[in-house]
C-alpha positions as CSV (number, residue, x, y, z in Angstrom):
1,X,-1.0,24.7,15.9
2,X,2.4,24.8,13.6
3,X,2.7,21.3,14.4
4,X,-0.6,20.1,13.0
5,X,-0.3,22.5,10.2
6,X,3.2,21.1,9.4
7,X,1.8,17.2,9.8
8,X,-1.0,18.7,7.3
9,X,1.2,20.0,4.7
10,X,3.6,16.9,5.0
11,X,0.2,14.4,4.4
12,X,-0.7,16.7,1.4
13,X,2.7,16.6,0.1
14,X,2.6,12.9,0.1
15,X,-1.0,12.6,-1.5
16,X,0.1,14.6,-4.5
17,X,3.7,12.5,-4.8
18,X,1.5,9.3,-4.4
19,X,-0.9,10.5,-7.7
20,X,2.5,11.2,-9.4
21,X,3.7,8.3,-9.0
22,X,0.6,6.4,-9.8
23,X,0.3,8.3,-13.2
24,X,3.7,7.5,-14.2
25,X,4.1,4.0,-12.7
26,X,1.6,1.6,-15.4
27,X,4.3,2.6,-18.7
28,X,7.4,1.6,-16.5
29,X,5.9,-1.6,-14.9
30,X,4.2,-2.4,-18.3
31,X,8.1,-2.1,-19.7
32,X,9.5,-3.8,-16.7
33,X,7.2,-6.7,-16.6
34,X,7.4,-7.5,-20.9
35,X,11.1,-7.7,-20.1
36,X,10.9,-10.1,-17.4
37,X,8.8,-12.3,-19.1
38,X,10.5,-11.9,-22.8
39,X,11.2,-16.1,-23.9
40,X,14.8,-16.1,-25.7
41,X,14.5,-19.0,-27.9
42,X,17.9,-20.7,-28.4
43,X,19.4,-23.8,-29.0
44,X,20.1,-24.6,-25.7
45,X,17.0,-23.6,-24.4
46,X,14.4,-23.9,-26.7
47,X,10.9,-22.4,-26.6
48,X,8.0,-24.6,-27.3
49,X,5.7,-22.5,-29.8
50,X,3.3,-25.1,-30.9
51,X,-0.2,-26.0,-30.3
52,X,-0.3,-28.8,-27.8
53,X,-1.9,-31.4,-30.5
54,X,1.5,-31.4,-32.0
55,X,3.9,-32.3,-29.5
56,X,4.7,-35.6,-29.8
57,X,4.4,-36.9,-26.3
58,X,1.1,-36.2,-26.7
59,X,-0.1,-37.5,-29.4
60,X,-2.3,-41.2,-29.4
61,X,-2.8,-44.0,-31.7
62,X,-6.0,-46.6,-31.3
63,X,-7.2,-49.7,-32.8
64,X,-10.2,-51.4,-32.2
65,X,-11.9,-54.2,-34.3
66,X,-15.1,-54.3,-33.2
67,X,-17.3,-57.4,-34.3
68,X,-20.5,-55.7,-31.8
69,X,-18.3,-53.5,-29.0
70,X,-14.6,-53.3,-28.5
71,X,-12.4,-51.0,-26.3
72,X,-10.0,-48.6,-27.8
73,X,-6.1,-50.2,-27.7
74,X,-3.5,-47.9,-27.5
75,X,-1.0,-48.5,-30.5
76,X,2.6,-47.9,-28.8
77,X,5.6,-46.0,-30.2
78,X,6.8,-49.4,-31.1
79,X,3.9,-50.2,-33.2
80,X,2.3,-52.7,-30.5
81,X,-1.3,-53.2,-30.1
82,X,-1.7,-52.7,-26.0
83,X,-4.1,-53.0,-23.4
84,X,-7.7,-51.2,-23.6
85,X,-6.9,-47.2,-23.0
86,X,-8.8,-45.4,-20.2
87,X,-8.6,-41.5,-20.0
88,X,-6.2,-40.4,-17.1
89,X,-7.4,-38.3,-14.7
90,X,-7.0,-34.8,-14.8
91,X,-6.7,-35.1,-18.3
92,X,-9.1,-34.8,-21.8
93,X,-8.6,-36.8,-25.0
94,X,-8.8,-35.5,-27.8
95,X,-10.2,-37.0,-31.3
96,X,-8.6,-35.3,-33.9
97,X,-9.3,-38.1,-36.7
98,X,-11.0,-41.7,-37.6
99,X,-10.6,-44.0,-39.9
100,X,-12.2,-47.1,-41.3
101,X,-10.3,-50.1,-42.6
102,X,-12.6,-53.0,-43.8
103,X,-10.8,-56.4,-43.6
104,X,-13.2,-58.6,-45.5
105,X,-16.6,-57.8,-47.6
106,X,-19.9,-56.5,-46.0
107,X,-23.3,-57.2,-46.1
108,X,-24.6,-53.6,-45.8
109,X,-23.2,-50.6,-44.7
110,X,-22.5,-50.5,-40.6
111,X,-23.2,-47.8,-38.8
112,X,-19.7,-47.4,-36.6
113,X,-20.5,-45.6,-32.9
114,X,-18.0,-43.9,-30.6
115,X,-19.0,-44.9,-27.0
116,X,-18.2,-45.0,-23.3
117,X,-17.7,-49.2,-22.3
118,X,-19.5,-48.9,-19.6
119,X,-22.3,-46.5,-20.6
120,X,-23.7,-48.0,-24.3
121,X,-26.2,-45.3,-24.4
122,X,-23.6,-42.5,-24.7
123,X,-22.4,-41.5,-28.4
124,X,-19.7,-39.0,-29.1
125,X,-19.9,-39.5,-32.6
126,X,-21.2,-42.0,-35.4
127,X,-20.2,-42.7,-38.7
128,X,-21.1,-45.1,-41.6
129,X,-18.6,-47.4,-42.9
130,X,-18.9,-47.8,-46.9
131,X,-20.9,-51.4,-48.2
132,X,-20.3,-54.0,-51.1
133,X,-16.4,-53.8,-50.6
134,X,-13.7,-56.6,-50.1
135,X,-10.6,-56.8,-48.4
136,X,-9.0,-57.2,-51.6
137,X,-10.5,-54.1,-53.0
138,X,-10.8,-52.1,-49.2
139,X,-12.1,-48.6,-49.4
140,X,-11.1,-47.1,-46.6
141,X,-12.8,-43.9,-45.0
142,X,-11.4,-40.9,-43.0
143,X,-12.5,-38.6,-41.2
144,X,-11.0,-35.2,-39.6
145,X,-11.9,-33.0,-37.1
146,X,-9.6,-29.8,-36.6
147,X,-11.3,-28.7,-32.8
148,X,-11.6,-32.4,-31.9
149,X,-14.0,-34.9,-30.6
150,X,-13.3,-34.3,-26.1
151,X,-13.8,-37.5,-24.1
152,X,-13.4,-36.5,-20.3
153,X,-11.3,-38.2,-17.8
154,X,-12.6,-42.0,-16.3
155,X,-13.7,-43.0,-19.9
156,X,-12.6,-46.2,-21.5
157,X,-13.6,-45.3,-25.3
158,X,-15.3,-47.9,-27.5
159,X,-16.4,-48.2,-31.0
160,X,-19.3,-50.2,-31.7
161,X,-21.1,-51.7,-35.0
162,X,-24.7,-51.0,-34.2
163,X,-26.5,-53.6,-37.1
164,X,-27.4,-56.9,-35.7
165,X,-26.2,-59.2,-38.4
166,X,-23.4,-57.7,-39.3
167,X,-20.8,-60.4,-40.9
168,X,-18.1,-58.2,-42.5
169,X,-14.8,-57.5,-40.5
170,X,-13.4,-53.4,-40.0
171,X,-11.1,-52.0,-38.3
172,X,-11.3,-48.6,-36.9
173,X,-7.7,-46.6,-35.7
174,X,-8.4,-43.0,-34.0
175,X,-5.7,-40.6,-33.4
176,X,-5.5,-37.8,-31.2
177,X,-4.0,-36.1,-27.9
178,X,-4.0,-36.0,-24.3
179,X,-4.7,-32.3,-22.9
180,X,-4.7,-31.4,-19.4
181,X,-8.2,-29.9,-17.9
């Protein structure tokens, strides 16, 4: 009987050390885990305390002059024109900006359309280029967007001039960023 009492009072003795603890346990983890995970930013090991958009490995440069539909081409760090630019997998562009370059005079104002190639029926955005300018006297358009414009992973981005008939030459450059998913 003095056993089981004893095994009793031991049990209890535990219960109320274990509530103890677990009342004064959150404040010292809390502390312990903020100093574990505290970033020292120094020269030799810098911290990276921008956005994403701004680092510049991820930033991207397009061109495409489309007559009716042409691919986006990545512009390279060297300034080339490449091959047409497909989304990698497991990742999302970004559209952060557009802009419209005319390259000779129009006969009416184009209506510009952001596409998949392979699915003309999808629009991520559309915009209309100014009329009645010439290459001499180009007015060029931009447009921002701060969140973005997200094309998902698999799609080879097009512009397109929707107006059958149209004889003027633009060029259209995009920049943005690759994010992961």
């Amino acid at each position: 009987m003095k056993f089981l009492q004893r095994t009793m009072m031991g049990f209890g003795g535990l219960a109320l050390t274990a509530v103890l603890i677990s009342l004064a346990v959150p404040q010292v983890a809390h502390g312990l885990v903020a100093a574990l995970v505290q970033v020292v930013n120094t020269a030799a090991a810098p911290a990276i305390t921008q956005d994403v958009s701004k680092l510049a490995s991820q930033n991207m440069s397009f061109l495409s002059s489309p007559n009716l539909t042409d691919t986006l081409h990545v512009r390279g760090k060297d300034g080339m024109i490449g091959s047409p630019f497909t989304v990698p997998a497991g990742q999302t562009l970004i559209i952060t900006s557009v802009n419209f370059f005319p390259n000779s005079a129009f006969n009416f104002a184009p209506d510009v359309i952001l596409r998949d190639f392979s699915n003309l029926s999808s629009q991520y955005g559309i915009w209309w280029a100014p009329a009645g300018v010439t290459a001499a006297g180009a007015v060029s358009s931009q447009f921002t967007y701060p969140v973005g414009i997200a094309i998902q992973a698999g799609i080879t981005p097009a512009v397109s001039v929707s107006q059958p008939g149209f004889s003027g030459s633009l060029e259209v450059e995009l920049h943005g960023y690759l994010t992961s998913n």
